[in-house]
N, C-alpha and C positions, 0 to 999 in steps of 0.2 A: 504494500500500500504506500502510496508517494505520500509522505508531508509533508516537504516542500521541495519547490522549485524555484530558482532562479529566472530573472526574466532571461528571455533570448539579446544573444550576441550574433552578429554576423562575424561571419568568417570570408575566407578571399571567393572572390565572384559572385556575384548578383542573389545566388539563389540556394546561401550557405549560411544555414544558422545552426548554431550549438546554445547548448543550455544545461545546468547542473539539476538534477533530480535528487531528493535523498528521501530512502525508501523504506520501511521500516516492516519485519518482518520476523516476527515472536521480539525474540531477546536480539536479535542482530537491527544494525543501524548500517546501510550501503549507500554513498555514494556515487553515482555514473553520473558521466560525461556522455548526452547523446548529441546527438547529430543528426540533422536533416537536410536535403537537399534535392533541387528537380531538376529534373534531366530527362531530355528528348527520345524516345525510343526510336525515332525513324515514324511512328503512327500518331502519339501525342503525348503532352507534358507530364511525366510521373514524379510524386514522391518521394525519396528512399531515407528512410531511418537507420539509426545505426546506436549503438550503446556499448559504453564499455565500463565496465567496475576499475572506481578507482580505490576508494577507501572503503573500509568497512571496520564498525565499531559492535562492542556488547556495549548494551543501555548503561551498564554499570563500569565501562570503560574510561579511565581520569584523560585521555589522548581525544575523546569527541569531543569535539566545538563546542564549548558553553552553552552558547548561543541557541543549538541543536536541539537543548534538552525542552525545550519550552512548547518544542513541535511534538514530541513522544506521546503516544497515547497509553 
């Protein structure tokens, strides 16, 4: 379940946005970095998503982001 996200950033060319999600999931706290971006198939404009895990906390870990814990459910 995501409890927060960041707004979107663009990235290089037109139609390249990134944004941080962090995602909470029993006792673990994750994380990612996704990515989106469109792109022409030769037929018409598509979507493509992308995610990667960057960090990952337990609830009760002293290294998560202060800040973070105020999102925990």
């Amino acid at each position: 379940m995501i409890i927060y996200h960041t707004n979107p950033w663009k990235g290089y060319g037109k139609q390249n946005y990134y944004w941080n999600e962090y995602r909470q999931e029993g006792d673990t706290v994750e994380k990612y970095k996704c990515h989106r971006q469109k792109f022409f198939d030769g037929d018409e404009n598509n979507w493509e998503t992308e995610e990667e895990l960057l960090e990952s906390w337990n609830v009760n870990d002293t290294d998560m982001p202060e800040w973070l814990r105020q999102y925990l459910k």
